[in-house]
N, C-alpha and C positions, 0 to 999 in steps of 0.2 A: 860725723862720719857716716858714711853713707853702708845698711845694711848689708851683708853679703847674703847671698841668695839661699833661701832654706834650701836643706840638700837632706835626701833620707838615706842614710849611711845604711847600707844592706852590706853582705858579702858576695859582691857582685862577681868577682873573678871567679867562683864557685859557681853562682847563680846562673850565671849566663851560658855556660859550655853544657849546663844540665838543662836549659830552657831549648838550648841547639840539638844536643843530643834529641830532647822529649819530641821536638817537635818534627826533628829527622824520622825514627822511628813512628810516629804518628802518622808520618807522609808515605812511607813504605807501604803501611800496614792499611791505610785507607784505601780504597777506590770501590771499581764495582763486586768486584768480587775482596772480601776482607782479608788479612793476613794476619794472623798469630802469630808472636813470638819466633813461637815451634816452626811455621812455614819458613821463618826468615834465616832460623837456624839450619831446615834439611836443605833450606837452597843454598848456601854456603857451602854446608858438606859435597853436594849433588849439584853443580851449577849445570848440568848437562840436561836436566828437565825440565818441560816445556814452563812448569810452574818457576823453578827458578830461572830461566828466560826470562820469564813475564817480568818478575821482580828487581831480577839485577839487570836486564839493559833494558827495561823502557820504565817503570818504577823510580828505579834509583837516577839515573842521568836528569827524569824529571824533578823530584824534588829537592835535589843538588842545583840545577838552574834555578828552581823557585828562591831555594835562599842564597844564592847568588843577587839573583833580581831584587830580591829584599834589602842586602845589604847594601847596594848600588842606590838605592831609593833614598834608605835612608841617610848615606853619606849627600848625595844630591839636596835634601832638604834640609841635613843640616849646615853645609855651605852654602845656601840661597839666605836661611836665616841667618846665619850671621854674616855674609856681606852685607844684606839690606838691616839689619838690626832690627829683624821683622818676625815675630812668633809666627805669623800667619804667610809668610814666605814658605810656598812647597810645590815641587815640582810642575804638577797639576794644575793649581789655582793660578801661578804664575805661567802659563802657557808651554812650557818648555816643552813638556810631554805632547802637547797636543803638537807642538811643532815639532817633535821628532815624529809622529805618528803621520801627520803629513809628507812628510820625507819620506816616511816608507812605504806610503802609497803611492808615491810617484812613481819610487823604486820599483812597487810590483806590479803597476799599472800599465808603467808608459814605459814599452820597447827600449831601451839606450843601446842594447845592443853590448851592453859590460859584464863581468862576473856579478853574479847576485849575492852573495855573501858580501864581498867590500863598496859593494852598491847601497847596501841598503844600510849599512853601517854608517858610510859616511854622507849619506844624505840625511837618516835619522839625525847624524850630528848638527848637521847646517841648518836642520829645522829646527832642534830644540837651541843652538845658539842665538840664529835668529831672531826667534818667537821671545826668547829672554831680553832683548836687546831691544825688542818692538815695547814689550811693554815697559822699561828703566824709559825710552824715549819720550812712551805718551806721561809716563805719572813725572818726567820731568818737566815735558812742553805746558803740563799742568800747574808745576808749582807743587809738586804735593808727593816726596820719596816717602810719608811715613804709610803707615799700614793701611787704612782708608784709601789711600792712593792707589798704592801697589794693587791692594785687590781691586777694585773698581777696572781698573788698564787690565790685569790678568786676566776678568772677567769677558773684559771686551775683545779681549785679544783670543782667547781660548772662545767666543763662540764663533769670531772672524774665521780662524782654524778649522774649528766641526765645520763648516759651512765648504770652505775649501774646500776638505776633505772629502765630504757629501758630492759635491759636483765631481771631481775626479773620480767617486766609484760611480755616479749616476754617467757620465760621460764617458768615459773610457771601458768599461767593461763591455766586453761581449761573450757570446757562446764559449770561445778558447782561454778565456779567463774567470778563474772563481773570487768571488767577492769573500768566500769562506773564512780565505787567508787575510785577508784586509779588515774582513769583522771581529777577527782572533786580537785583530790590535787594538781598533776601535772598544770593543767590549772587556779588553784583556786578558790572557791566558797565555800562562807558560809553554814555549811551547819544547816537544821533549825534542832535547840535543843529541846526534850522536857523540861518542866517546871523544872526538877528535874537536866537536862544537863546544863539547864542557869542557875541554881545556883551553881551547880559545878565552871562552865566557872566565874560565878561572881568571888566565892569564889578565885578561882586562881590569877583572875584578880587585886583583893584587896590584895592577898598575893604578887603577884609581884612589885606591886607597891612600899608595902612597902618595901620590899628587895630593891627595886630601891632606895628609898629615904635613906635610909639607907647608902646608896654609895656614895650620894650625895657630901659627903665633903673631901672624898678620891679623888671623880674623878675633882673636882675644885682644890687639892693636886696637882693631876698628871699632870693638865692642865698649872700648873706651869712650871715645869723639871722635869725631875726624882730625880735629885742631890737633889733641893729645897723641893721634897715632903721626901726626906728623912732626910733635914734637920728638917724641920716640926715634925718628928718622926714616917711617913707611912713605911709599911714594903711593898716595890712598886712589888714584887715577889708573897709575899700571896696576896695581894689586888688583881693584877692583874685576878691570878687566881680564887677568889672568883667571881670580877666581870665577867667574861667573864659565869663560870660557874651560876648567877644569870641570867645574857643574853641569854646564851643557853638554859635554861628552858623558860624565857619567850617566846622566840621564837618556842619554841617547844610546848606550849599550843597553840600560833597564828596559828602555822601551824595544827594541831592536828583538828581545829576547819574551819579554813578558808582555806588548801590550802598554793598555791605557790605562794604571793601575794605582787607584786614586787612594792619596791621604794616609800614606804608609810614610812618604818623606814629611808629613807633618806631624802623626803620633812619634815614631820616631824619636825623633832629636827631644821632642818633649820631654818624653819619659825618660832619656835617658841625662836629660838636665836635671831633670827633678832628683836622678838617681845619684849623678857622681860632680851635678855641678856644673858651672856655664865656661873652664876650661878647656879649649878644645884637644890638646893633647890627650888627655879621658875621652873626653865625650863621643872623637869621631869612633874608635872602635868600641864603645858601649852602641851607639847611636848602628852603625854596621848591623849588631848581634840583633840589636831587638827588631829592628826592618827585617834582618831576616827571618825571624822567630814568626814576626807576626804574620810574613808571608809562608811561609812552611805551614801553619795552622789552617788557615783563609784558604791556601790549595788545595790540602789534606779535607776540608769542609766542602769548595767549591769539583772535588771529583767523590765525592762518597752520599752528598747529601739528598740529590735523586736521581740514584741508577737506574737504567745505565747511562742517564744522561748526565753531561756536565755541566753545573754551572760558570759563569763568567767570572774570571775570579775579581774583576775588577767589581761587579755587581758586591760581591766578599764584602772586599774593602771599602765600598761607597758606605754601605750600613754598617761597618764597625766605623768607620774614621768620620763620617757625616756630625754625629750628635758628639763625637770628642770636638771637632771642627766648631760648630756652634756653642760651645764650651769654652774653647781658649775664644775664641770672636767675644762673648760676652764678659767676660775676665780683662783683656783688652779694651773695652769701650767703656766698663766700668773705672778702667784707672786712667 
């Protein structure tokens, strides 16, 4: 009989809305100028001063997007990993981001002459579907869907992408256009929504989810075999394709809002497998909380840590998610 997967039984339905909370408040209270408790409290009482101005509409909108984009991340990487049956399946690595971030440099580059809100929405989408679809093609034409494959094609595929991307801001920029915006994606950073945008972003957010759950019992299917999910009576071709194309929209709202914003869709899912277990009914909204947790912190670090400048928040997450990355990669080649 074949082992069931160690799992570290926590009280996670406790844990998690206290890790949301912590890191909510963490994000309010950080930037250039700090915020106490107390401050958070008289801007409440007093939302009419300039201090709680600051804090409840450009503060708060921000780091409500941030764990938005988090949660978005993390549901994205953990449906790439379990279509592909791949640890090392995540947003990033497999191109998709990079191909929504393409997409929205066309958007802000090149005149179309359309709204720019559902512009850049749905071009981010056609790039990160794309970009996922480029590389399933090269690590097939190769012979090679296991993990060694995937990455190598995501590799290639995401520096194809930068490269694109690079020419489209070296080429099309001029005087009446800032590159600022396009670098905000490239380097990644939340960016702050008005009231009307975080409800959108909500709105999306709740939509992907549920499409996420939705999947749930196809991708614990597929986690089987292929043969076994088809013995089950899954149709493993449309599934695939549904979910990838679920995945590429999620990912294309994350990026849309947040940027280039690496290796959140792969700690992620990890951790939250190790937590409640490779189920995906559990997993996706464990998997949601902690992408957003871990983005909520990485913001709250990448606006406090050298005032009054900001760092990139994807620079954040390259050096926490990097050495976890070459961790599951050596775990993997070891088995």
């Amino acid at each position: 009989m074949t082992p069931l997967p160690r799992t570290f039984p926590r009280p996670w339905p406790l844990a998690l809305p206290a890790a949301l909370a912590l890191g909510l408040v963490l994000g309010i209270c950080a930037g250039h100028d700090w915020a106490g408790p107390v401050d958070l409290a008289r801007a409440l009482a007093d939302p009419d001063t300039m201090r709680a101005r600051l804090l409840l509409d450009w503060r708060l909108p921000r780091v409500m997007a941030a764990g938005l984009v988090g949660a978005l991340l993390g549901l994205g990487g953990a449906i790439f990993q379990g279509v592909f049956r791949n640890p090392l399946a995540e947003p990033y690595l497999l191109g998709s981001a990079g191909g929504a971030a393409v997409g929205a440099a066309i958007a802000l580059l090149v005149p179309l002459g359309l709204p720019a809100a559902p512009l850049l929405a749905g071009l981010s989408f056609l790039g990160a579907w794309g970009a996922t679809w480029l590389v399933v093609l090269f690590a097939r034409m190769a012979g090679s869907l296991d993990a060694a494959g995937l990455l190598l094609a995501g590799v290639a595929v995401a520096a194809m992408l930068a490269a694109v991307r690079s020419f489209l801001m070296f080429a099309l920029s001029d005087e009446t256009i800032s590159l600022q915006v396009v670098l905000s994606w490239v380097l990644g950073g939340v960016q702050t929504p008005t009231w009307p945008g975080l409800a959108l972003l909500t709105a999306l957010t709740v939509a992907g989810f549920v499409l996420a759950q939705r999947l749930s019992h196809g991708l614990d299917l597929l986690g089987l075999d292929e043969e076994q999910a088809r013995a089950f009576g899954l149709d493993t071709n449309r599934f695939v394709s549904r979910a990838i194309l679920v995945g590429a929209l999620i990912v294309a709202v994350a990026v849309a809002y947040g940027g280039l914003v690496a290796f959140v869709g792969l700690i992620a899912p990890h951790v939250a497998r190790w937590w409640v277990g490779p189920r995906h009914a559990a997993l996706l909204p464990v998997t949601a909380g902690i992408g957003a947790a871990v983005v909520l912190v990485c913001d709250a670090l990448a606006r406090a840590a050298l005032p009054p400048a900001e760092i990139p928040l994807g620079l954040i997450t390259a050096v926490v998610g990097g050495p976890f990355f070459l961790l599951v990669l050596a775990r993997k080649l070891r088995s």
